[in-house]
C-alpha positions in Angstrom: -52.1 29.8 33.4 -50.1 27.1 34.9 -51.2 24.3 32.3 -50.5 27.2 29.4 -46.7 27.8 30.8 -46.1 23.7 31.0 -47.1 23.0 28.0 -46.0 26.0 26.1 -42.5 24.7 28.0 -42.3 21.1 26.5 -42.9 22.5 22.8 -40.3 24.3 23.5 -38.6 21.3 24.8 -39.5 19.4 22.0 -38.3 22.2 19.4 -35.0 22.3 21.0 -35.0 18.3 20.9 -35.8 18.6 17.0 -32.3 21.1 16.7 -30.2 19.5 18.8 -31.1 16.0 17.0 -31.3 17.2 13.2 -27.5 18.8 14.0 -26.1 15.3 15.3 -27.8 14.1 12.3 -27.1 16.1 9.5 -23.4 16.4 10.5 -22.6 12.6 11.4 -24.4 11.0 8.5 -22.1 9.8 6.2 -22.8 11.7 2.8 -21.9 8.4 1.1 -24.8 6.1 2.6 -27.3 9.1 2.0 -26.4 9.3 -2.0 -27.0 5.7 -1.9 -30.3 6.2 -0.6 -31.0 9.4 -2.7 -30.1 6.6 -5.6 -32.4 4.2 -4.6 -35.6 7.1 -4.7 -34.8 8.6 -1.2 -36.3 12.2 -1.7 -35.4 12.9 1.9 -31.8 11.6 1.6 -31.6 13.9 -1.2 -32.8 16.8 0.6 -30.7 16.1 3.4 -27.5 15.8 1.1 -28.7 19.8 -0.2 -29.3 21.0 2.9 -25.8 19.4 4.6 -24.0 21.2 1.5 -24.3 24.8 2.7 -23.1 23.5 6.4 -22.7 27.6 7.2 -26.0 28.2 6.8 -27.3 25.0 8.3 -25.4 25.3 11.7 -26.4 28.8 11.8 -29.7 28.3 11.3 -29.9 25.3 14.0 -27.9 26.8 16.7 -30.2 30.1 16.5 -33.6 27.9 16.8 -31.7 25.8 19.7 -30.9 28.8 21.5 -34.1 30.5 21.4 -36.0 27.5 22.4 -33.3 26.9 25.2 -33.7 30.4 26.1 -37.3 31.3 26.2 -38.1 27.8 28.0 -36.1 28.5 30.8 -37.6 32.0 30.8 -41.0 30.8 30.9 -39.8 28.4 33.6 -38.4 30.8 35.7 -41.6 33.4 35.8 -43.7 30.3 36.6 -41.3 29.1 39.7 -41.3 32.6 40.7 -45.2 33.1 40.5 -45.5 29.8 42.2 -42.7 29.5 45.0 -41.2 33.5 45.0 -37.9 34.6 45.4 -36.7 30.7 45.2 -38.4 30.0 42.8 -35.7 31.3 40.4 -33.3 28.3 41.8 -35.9 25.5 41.4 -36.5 26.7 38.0 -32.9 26.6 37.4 -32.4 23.2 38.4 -35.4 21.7 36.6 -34.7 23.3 33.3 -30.9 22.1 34.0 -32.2 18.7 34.0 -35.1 18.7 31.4 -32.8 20.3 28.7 -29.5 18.0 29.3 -31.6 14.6 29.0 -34.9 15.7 26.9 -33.4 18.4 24.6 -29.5 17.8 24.0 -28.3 13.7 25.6 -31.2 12.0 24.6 -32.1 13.4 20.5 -28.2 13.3 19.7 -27.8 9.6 21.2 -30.9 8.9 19.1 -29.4 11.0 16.5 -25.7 8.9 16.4 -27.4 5.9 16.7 -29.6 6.4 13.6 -27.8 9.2 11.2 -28.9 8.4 7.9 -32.4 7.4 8.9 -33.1 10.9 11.2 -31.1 13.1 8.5 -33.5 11.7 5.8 -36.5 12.7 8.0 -35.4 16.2 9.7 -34.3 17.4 6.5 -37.7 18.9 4.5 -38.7 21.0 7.5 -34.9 21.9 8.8 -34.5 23.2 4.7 -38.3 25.1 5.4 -36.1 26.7 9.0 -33.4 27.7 6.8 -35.1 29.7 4.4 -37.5 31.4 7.5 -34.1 32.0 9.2 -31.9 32.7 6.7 -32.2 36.8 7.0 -31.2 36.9 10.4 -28.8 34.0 9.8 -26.8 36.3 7.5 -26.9 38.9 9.4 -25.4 36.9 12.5 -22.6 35.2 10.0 -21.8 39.2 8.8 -21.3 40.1 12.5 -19.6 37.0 13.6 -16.9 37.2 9.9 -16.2 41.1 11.3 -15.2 40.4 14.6 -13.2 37.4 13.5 -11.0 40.2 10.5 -10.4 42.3 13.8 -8.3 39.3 14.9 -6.7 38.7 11.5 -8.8 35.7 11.5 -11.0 33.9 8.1 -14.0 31.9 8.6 -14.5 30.6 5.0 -16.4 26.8 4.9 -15.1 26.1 1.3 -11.3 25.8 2.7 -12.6 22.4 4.2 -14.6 20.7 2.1 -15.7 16.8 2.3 -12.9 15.2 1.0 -13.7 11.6 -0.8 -10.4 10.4 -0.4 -9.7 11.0 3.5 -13.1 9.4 3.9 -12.3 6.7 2.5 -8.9 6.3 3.7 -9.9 7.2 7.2 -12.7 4.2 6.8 -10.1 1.5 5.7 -8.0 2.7 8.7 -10.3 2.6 11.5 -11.8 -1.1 9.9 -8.5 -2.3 9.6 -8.0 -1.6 13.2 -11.1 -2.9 14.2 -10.6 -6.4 12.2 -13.2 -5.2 9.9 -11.1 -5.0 6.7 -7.9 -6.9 6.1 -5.3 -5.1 5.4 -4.2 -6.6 2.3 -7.7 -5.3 1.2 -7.0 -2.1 2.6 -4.0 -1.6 0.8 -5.4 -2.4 -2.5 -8.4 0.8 -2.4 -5.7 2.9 -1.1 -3.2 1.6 -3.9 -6.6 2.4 -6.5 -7.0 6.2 -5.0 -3.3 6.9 -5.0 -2.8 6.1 -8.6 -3.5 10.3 -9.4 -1.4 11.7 -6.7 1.9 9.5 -7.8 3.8 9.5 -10.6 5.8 7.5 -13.0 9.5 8.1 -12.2 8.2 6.8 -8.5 7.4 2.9 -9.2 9.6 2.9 -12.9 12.1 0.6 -13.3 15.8 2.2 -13.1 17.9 2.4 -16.5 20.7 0.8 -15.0 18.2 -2.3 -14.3 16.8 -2.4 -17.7 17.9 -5.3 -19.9 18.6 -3.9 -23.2 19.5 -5.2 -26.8 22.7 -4.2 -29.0 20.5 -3.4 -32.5 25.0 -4.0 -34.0 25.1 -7.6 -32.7 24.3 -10.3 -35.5 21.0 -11.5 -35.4 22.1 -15.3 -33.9 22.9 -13.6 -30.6 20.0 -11.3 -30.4 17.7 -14.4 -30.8 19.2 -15.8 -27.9 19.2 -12.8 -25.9 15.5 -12.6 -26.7 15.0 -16.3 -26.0 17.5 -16.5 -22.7 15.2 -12.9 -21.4 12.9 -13.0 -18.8 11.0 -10.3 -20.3 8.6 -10.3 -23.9 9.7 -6.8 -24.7 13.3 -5.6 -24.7 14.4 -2.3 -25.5 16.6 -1.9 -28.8 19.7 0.4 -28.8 22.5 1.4 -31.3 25.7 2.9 -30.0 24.9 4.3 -26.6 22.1 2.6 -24.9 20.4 6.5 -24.7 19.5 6.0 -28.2 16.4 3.9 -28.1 15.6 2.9 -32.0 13.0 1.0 -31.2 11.2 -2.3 -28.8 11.2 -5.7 -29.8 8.6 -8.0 -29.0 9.6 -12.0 -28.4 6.5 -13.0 -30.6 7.2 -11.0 -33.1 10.8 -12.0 -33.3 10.2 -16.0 -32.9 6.9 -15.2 -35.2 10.0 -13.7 -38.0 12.0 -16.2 -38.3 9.8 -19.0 -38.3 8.3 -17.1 -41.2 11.6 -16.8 -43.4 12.4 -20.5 -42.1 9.3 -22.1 -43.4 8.7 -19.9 -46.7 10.0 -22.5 -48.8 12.2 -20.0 -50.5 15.3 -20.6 -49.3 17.3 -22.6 -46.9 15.7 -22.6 -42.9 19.7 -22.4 -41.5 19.5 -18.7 -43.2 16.8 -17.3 -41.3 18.7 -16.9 -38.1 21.7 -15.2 -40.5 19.4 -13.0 -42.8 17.2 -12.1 -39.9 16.7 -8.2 -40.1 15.6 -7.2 -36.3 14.4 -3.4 -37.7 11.6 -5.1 -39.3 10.0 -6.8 -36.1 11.3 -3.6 -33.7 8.4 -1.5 -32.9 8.6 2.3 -32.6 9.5 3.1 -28.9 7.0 4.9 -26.6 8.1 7.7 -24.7 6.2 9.4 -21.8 7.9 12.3 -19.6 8.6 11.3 -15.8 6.1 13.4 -13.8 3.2 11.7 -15.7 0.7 10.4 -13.1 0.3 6.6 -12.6 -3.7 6.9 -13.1 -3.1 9.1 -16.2 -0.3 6.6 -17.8 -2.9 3.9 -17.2 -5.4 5.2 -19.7 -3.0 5.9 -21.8 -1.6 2.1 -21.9 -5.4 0.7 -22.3 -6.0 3.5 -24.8 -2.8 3.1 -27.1 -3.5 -0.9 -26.5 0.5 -1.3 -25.0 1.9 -2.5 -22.2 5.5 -1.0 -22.3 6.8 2.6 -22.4 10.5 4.5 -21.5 10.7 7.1 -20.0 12.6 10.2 -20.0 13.2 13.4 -17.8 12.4 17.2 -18.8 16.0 17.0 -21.1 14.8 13.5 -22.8 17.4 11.8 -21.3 16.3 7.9 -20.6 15.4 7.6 -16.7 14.1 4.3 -16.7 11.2 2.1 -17.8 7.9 1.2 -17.1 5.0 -1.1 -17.6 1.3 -1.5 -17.4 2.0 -4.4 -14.8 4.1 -2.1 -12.7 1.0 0.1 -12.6 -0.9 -2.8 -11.4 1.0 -4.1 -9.0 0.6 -1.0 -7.0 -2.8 -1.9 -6.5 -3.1 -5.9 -6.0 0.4 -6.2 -5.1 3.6 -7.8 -6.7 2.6 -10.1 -9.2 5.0 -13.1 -10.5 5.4 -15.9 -13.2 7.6 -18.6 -13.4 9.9 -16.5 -15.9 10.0 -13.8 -13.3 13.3 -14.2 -11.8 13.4 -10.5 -9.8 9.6 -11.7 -8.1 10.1 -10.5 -4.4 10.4 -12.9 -1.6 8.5 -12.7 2.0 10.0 -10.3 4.1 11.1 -12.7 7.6 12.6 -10.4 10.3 15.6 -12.1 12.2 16.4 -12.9 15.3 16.2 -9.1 16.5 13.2 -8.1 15.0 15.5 -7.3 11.8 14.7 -7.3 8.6 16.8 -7.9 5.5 15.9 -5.2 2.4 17.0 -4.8 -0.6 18.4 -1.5 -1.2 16.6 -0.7 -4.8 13.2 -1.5 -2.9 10.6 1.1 -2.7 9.8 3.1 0.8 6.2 2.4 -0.1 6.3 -1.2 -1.2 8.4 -2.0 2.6 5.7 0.2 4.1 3.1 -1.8 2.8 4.7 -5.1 3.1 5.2 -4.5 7.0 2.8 -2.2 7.8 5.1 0.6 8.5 5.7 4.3 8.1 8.7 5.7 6.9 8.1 8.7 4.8 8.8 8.9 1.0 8.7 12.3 0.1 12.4 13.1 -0.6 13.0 9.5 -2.0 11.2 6.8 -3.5 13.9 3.6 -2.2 14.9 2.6 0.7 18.8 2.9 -0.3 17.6 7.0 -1.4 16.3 7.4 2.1 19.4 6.8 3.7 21.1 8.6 1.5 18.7 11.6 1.7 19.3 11.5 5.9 22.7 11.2 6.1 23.5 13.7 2.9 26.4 11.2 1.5 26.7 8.0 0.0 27.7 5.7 3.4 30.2 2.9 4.0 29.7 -0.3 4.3 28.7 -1.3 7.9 27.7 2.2 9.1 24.6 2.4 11.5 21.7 5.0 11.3 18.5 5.7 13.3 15.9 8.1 12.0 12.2 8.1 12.0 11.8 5.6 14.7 14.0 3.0 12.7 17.6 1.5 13.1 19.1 1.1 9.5 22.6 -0.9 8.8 24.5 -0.9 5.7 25.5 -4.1 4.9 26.5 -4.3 1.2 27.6 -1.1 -0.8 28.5 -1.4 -4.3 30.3 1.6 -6.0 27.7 4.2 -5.6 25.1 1.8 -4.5 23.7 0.8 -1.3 22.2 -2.8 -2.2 21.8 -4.5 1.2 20.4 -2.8 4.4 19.2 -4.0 7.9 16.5 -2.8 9.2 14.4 -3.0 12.8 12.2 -0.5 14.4 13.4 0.8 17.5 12.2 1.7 20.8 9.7 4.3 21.0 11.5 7.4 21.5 12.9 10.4 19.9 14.2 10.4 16.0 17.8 10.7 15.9 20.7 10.1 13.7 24.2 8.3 14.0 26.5 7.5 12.1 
């Protein structure tokens, strides 16, 4: 009888070993390294990505085996200490089961488990799937009682409000490697740049009107050639009367590519290409695409439509601004210069305080990548529109804030413009503003 109670004890052990591990398992492995191994011919990574999806039934199911192993061990346990020793024997058996289940049944399976997820999730997951389906009756019926008492407290218990979510894993991942030195961060910020791309939209990264260089479609054709020429850009925007009314987008190449035509026809005299040059013949028709378009959506459409350029306009079809397939980019690998590009950005270098010099028209997120900092861009998208937003008025020149754990200075304001700010990160302490 004793032999029949010991070892009728350590399958029990072993059973609750077998839950306690597949949980740790099943719940730490990372669903991305199993789908790799379900690719690779993995049936059991397969069956362990199945069984992980319904995670209700799953924890329900393993908690109800753990507990009745847990449960009718020590049971057994205490009527053999009893039969054994007597009256104390209810203590010993108390303080042996204490010990057997903390290191054999729950420590020593989930450090296995932690160590291992991918491996033991592969393994535990054809007979944990078998469990769920023998358990699943009684499984519901707990989950029923457990979802009532919960509506007496005006509370939900509904799994599909948190499902796995592919972006926080992966930005989560970056984080914790970057921390670690396992990923540099200029890596980092290029996957997070890619998995942004659908959550942002255009009028975010667009270039302002006021900043766009534009072409008079009234001025004679000698000094739009050396506009076109004297540009940093290939592709200029062409206006007539009010620079709202876009007629069209010239392309240098196709301008130069023009008049070299009409110079070298051998029809008439090369000095009268520049003069009869017609610049409605080279101008392309202009691309429009509404402000709240999404930057991942705008990039099919450039690769699709085989341009590079577009303008864009708010709900009233008013111009807003401009923007390019290399903007697009350049939230993902970063800015990206030529030698003709004479607005390329320059290193940020704090000063002497820990200050740092910033352009007013720059982006929260571009200075929050370039220094590694945090300042939120949800009720502006520039550093000048942030101060703005905080102190609800356009400030004066040499006025000091502090918000968000930063110290801003305004140090040039044109009209209506902030272009030059100072900014350090202060102590750590509570936000504040001043001004």
């Amino acid at each position: 009888m004793i032999w029949t109670f010991a070892i009728a004890i350590l399958l029990l052990l072993i059973g609750s070993a077998f839950f306690s591990s597949s949980e740790t398992a099943l719940t730490a492995a990372s669903r991305a390294k199993l789908r790799n191994r379900a690719d690779k011919g993995d049936t059991g990574a397969e069956t362990a990505l199945r069984v992980s999806r319904d995670s209700d039934r799953l924890i329900g199911a393993i908690l109800l085996g753990n507990n009745v192993m847990n449960i009718l061990s020590a049971s057994l346990a205490t009527a053999l200490f009893t039969a054994l020793f007597g009256s104390s024997g209810v203590a010993m058996a108390t303080m042996v089961m204490t010990v057997l289940v903390l290191i054999f049944a729950e420590v020593l399976p989930k450090s296995y488990a932690i160590a291992n997820p991918e491996s033991l999730a592969s393994l535990v997951a054809r007979p944990m799937s078998i469990v769920m389906r023998v358990l699943s009756p009684i499984v519901m019926v707990v989950r029923a009682i457990v979802r009532a008492i919960l509506s007496l407290f005006g509370l939900e218990s509904d799994p599909s409000k948190n499902m796995f979510s592919v972006h926080e894993e992966i930005a989560g991942a970056l984080s914790i490697g970057t921390e670690s030195g396992a990923v540099d961060k200029e890596d980092r910020d290029r996957l997070l740049g890619a998995l942004d791309l659908g959550s942002r939209t255009v009028d975010e990264i667009m270039k302002h009107r006021s900043e766009i260089q534009m072409i008079d479609g009234d001025l004679p054709p000698a000094a739009m050639l050396e506009t076109v020429l004297t540009s940093p850009h290939t592709r200029l925007p062409l206006y007539r009367n009010e620079r709202e009314n876009v007629i069209g987008v010239i392309h240098a190449k196709d301008v130069l590519r023009a008049v070299h035509r009409s110079a070298y026809d051998g029809k008439g005299d090369p000095a009268d290409a520049v003069r009869d040059f017609d610049v409605m013949a080279v101008a392309m028709k202009p691309y429009f695409v509404p402000d709240t378009t999404s930057l991942d959506e705008q990039m099919r459409e450039f690769l699709k439509r085989r341009t590079h350029f577009a303008l864009v306009v708010d709900e009233y079809g008013s111009l807003r601004g401009l923007i390019t397939l290399e903007d697009i980019i350049e939230e993902i690998v970063g800015e990206i210069a030529d030698e003709h590009d004479t607005e390329a950005g320059h290193d940020l270098k704090p000063g002497p305080n820990g200050e740092y010099l910033i352009d007013g028209a720059m982006t929260i997120r571009d200075l929050n990548r370039a220094l590694d900092w945090n300042l939120p861009d949800d009720e502006a998208n520039t550093v000048a529109g942030l101060v703005i937003h905080m102190a609800q008025s356009i400030p004066a020149q040499g006025l000091v804030f502090s918000f968000h754990g930063y110290r801003f200075e305004v140090v040039t304001r044109k009209e209506n413009r902030i272009t030059k700010l100072r900014i350090r990160p202060l102590d750590p302490g509570p936000s504040r503003l001043n001004g």
